[in-house]
N, C-alpha and C positions, 0 to 999 in steps of 0.2 A: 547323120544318116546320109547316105551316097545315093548318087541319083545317074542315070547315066544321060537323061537331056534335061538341061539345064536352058530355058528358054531365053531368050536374049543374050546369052554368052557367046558373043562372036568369036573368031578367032583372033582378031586385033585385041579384043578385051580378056580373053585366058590370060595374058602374062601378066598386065596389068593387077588383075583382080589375084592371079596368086601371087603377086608382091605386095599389095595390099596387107591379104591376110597373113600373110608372113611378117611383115612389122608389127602387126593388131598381136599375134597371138605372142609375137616372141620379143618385142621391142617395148609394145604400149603396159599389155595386162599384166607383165612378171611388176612392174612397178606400182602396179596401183595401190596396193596396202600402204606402200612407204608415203605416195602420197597425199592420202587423205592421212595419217599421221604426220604428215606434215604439215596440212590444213588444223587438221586439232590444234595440235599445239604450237601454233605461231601466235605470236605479239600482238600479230592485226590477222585476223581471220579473213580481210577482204583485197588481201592483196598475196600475191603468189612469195614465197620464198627464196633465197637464193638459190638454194640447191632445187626449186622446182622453175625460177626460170630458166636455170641450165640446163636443166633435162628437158626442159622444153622444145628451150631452143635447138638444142643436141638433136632432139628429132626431128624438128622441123626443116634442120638443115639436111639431112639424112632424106628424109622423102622429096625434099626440089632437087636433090644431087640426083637421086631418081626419075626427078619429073612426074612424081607421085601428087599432084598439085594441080588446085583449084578445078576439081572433076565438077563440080557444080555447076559451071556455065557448060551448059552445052551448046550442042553445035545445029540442036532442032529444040519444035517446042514451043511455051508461051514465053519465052524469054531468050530464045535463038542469038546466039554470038559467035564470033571469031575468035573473042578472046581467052576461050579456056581451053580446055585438052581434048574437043572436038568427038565428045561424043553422045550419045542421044541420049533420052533419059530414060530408056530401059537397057541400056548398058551402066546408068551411072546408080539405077536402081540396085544393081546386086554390089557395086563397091560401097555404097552406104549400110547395106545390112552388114556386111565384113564391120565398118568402122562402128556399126551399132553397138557393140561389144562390149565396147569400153569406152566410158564420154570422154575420155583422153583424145580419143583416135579423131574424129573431126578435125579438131583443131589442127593438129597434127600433119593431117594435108589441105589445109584451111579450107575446109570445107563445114563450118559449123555454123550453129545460130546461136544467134539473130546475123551474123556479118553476112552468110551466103543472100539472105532476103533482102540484106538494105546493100550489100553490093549488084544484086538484080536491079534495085530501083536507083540506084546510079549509074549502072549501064544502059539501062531501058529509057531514064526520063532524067536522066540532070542534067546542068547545062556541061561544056566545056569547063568549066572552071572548077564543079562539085567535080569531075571526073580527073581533074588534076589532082586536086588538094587532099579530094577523100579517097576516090575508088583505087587508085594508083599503088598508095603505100598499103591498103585494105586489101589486093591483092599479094601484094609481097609479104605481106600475114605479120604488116608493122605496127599496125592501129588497127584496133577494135569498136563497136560501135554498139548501141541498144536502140530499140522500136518501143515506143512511147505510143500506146492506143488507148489501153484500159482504163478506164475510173472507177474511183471509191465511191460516186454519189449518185449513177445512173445504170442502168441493167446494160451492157455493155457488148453483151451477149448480141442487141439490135445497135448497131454501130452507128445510125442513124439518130440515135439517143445522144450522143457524145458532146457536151458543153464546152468542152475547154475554148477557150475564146482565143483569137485572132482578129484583128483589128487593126485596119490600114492609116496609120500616120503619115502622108506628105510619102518619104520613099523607103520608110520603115514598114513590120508589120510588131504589133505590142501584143504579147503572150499572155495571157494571165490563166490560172487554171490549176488542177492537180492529176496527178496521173500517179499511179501504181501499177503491180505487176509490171514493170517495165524492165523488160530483158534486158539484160547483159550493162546495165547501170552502175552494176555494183560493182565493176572491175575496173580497176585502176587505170588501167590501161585504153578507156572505154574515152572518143576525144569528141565525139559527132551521135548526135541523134537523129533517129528519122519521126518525124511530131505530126500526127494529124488532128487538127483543132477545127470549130465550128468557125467559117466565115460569113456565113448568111443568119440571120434573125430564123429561129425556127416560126414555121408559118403555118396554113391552115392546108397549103396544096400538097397534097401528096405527089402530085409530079415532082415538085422539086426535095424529096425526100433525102435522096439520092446527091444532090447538087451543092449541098448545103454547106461540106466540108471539105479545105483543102489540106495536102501536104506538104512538111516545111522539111528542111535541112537547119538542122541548129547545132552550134558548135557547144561543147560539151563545160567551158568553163566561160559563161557569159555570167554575166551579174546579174543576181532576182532569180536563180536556179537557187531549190534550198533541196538537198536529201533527206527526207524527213524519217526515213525508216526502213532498214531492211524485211520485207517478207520471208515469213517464216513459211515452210511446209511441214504439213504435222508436229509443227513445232523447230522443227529442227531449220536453222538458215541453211543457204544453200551459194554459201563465200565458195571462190571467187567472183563466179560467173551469176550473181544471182541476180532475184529481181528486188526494187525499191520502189518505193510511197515516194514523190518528188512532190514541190510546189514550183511554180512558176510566177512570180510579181515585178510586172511591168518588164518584161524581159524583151530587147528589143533587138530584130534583126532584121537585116535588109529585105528590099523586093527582090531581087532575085534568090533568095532562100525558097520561095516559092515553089514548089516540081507543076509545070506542065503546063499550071493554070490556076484559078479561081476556081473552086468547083470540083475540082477533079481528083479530089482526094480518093473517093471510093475506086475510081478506075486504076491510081496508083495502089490503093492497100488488096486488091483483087489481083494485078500482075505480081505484087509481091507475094501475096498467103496461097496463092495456087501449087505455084512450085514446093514451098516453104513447108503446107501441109504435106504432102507427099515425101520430100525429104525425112517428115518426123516419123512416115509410116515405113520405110523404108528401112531406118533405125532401128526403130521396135522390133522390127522381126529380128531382127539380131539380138535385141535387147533378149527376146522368147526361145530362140536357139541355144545360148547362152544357161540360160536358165534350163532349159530342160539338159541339157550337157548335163548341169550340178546334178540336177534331178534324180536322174539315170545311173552317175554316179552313185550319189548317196544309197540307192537303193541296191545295189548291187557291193555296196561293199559293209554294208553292215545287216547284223542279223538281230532279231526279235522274236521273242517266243518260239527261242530254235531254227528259225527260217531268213534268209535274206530278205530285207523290206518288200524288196521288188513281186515277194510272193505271196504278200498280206492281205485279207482284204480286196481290196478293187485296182490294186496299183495297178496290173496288168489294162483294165480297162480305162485308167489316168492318163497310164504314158503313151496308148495308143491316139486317146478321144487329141492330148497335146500334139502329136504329130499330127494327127491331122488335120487340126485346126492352122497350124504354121502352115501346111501348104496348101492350102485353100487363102489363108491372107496374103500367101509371097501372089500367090495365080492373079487376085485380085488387086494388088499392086501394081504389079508388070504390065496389065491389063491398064488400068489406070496411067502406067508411064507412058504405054502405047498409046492413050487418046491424047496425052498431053504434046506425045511427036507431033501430032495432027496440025498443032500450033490453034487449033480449035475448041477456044477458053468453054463456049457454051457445050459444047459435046462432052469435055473432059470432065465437065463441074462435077455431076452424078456422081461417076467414078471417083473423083478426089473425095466425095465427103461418104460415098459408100465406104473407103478406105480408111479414113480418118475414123470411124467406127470401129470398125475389125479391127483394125492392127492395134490400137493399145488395148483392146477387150481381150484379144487372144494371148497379150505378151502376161496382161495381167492375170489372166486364167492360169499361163503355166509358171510364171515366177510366183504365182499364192500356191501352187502346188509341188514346187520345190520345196517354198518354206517350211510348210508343212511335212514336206519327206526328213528335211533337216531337224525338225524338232523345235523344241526351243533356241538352239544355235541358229536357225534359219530368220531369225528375227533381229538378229543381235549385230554385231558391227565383226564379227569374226567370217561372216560369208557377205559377198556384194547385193545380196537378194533384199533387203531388206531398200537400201537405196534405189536398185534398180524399178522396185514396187512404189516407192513416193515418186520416180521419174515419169514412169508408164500412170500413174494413177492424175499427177497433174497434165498429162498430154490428154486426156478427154475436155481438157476445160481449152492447153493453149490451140490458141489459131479459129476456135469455135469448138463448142463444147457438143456431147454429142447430140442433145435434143435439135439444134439447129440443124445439124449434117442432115439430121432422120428427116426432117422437116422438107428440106431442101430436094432429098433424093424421091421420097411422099408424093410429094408436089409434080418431080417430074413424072413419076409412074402415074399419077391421075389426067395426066392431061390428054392422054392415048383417050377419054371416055368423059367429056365432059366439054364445052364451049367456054364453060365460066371457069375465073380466075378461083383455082384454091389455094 
């Protein structure tokens, strides 16, 4: 659908963003079938192929020949840098819904997760030496990395809950613990974790709720690191890039693996998950765009009971209710990237977790109604709908699931009418 003002589309950002979508549409998405048959049937399911590290690679040198590269840091914001392509993040909002398309396309102009969030947190908060060793070749899109948060044995959901243990030896700190759903683990390629573990005894003060845990930088082949399991969604693993069940036994790293401080965990995993959410909601509309493209197709080129889909039924009212839920979540996006220029974490909060609601409800609203246009094909491995709906259906749980956004946003609208804490 064509629109003739497009809100944050500066004039520095039109070239960019249609060379963008011009790689997305004609470089990333003509490949993606051969891809995931190449995921199928490879030897190791958890490591890329040759013929897809070459095409990989093949693009990702293609977009730096461009300077189509590391649009993620921006140049305003809650994570404000010099270091990337210097633009704000309601310009960098509409090139992510382009790369939403195809989960190719991130990577592509390394801009993808989990690396965009743990290269935020080594620009924001590591020493000189993490910003050698790690962030350096993490931007030249050489080494990959995963964020290590969630447990299998505490409601995770309150991150305050979180046991995995850290314990300071002389000028070590000793790991012990288990983590699951841990992004981007499961790629070969993956050298550096970003690990936030409990350093305080949990206690009776609710003051120090908050205080209890810090964040580490741990390198990715230490000893007493065990892979215990790749997670599955709906069954199905999610090789290369997926997540894994790890243990952790006596695993020792220095004090300066530390970020920031003793304590300060929460203030690192809130500079990280701010942006990081927004980034996922930014995607999804693309992921919903996307999907209603098929949509609209399918209904328009096939007939039933004498009639094109498109005129059965309630379609008409389907594919209007789908447009208009996408621009009401892109509004409420861009809206959100604009608090987040503000560099104004408390003001923007509402906004990121209003958004992190919408945009994977609306993507899944119109990719179950594709499916559905498509038939029994629309479930199967012969159209991208079926993946793209396990993609959008697990972004309600990643970054905070949606009962906490709701909780969050709640909270702030009660406080205009009330003294006491709700």
């Amino acid at each position: 659908m064509s629109d003739n003002m497009c809100l944050g589309v500066t004039e520095r950002l039109k070239p960019i963003l249609a060379e963008v979508r011009d790689m997305v549409q004609n470089d990333i998405l003509p490949i993606e079938k051969q891809w995931h048959h190449e995921t199928e049937t490879a030897a190791d399911r958890w490591a890329h192929t040759p013929w897809q590290l070459e095409t990989l690679e093949t693009l990702k040198s293609k977009a730096k020949s461009k300077g189509l590269w590391n649009f993620w840091l921006t140049k305003t914001g809650l994570t404000a840098s010099d270091k990337g392509f210097g633009l704000t993040t309601v310009e960098y909002a509409h090139l992510a819904e382009q790369m939403g398309w195809c989960h190719l396309a991130p990577e592509v102009f390394n801009c993808s997760a989990p690396d965009t969030g743990n290269m935020e947190v080594f620009e924001k908060y590591g020493t000189e030496e993490h910003k050698e060793r790690w962030l350096k070749p993490m931007l030249e899109g050489k080494v990959r990395s995963a964020y290590l948060m969630t447990e299998p044995d505490v409601a995770s959901s309150d991150a305050t809950n979180l046991e995995f243990s850290a314990v300071k030896d002389g000028d070590e700190w000793v790991l012990n613990g288990e983590k699951y759903w841990s992004s981007g683990a499961g790629d070969p390629r993956c050298e550096v974790y970003i690990l936030m573990a409990r350093t305080e005894d949990k206690g009776d003060d609710r003051s120090r709720r908050h205080k209890q845990h810090s964040m580490f930088v741990v390198p990715a082949d230490l000893p007493g690191i065990s892979k215990l399991r790749a997670m599955t969604i709906f069954g199905q693993d999610d090789a290369p890039h997926g997540h894994l069940h790890m243990k952790f036994e006596n695993v020792r790293i220095p004090a300066d693996a530390l970020l920031i401080g003793e304590g300060r965990g929460f203030e690192v995993s809130q500079g990280r998950l701010g942006p990081g959410r927004i980034h996922h909601c930014m995607r999804a509309i693309g992921q919903a765009e996307r999907a209603l493209e098929l949509l609209c197709k399918r209904s328009t080129s096939r007939e039933a009971f004498g009639r094109p889909l498109a005129k059965l039924g309630a379609n008409y009212d389907i594919i209007a209710d789908c447009r208009i839920g996408i621009e009401q979540a892109r509004l409420l996006c861009l809206k959100a990237a604009s608090m987040m220029d503000t560099g104004d974490h408390r003001a923007a909060a509402p906004y990121i977790s209003m958004i992190k609601v919408a945009a994977p409800n609306i993507a899944l609203k119109v990719i179950d109604e594709a499916m559905q246009m498509h038939g029994g094909v629309g479930i199967s491995q012969d159209t991208p709908l079926a993946g793209m709906f396990i993609q959008m259906r697990t972004l309600r749980y990643a970054d905070g699931p949606d009962a906490v956004h709701r909780m969050q946003v709640a909270r702030k609208e009660l406080r205009g009418y009330t003294n006491q804490k709700v």
